[in-house]
N, C-alpha and C positions, 0 to 999 in steps of 0.2 A: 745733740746738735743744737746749736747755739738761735734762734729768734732771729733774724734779718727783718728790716726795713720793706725788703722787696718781695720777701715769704707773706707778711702783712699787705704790701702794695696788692699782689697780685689774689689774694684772698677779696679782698674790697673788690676785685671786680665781680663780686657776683652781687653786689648791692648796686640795684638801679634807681635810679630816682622816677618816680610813678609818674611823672607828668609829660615825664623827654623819651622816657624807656631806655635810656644809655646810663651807663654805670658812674660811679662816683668819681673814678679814678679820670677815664676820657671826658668827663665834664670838668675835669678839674679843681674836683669840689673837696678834695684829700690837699689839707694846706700843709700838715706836720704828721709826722708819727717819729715817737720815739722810744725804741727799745732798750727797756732797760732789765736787763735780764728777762724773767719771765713774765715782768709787766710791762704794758704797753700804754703810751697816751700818743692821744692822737686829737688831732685839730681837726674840725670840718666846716663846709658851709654849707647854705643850699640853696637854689637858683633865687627865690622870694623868702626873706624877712618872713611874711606872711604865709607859708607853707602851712596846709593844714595839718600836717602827718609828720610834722619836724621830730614831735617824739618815738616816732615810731621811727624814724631813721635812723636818729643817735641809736636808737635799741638795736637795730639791727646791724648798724657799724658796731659797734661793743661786743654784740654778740658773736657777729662774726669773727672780728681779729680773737676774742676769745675762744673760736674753734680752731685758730691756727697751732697746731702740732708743738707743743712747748709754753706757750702761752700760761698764762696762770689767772692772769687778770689785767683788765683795762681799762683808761677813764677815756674818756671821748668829749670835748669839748666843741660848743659848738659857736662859730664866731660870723660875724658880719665884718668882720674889719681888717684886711681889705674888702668891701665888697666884690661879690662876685662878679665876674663880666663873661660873655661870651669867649673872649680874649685866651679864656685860661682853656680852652677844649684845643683839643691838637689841631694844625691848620689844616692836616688834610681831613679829618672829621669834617672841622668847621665848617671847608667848602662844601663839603657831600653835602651836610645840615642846611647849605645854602645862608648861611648868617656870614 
């Protein structure tokens, strides 16, 4: 069975981000993924530039789409541009977050 976008989407949610405790996916911090056969690239960002554990995130987004059933291999990039905003978490998150 063929790699999906959303086989990947929904693997990423067990990656949180250590400062919010909410996953990558509801912060909106998953810009791209793209499957291409059994390999996967994927885009990301994270709330500060200045994140002390930025490598250890890319590791564990890589790692993880890399546990997804079909998978082979993955790059994981990691980008500031657009920068991130609040904007990008679902609105009704958002509200609960109170931002």
């Amino acid at each position: 069975m063929a790699v999906t976008e959303k086989d990947v989407r929904n693997a990423l949610k067990g990656v949180k981000d250590p400062e919010l405790g909410l996953d990558l996916v509801v912060l909106g911090l998953i810009y791209d993924i793209d499957v291409k056969g059994a390999h996967v690239d994927a885009v990301i960002s994270l709330t500060s530039p200045m994140c002390p554990v930025a490598g250890q995130i890319v590791d564990n987004v890589r790692e993880t789409i890399e546990g997804v059933e079909g998978v082979e291999s993955a790059e994981v990039e990691l980008t500031f541009d657009p920068p991130w905003t609040p904007d990008r978490i679902n609105p009704l998150i958002r509200s609960s977050l109170g931002l």
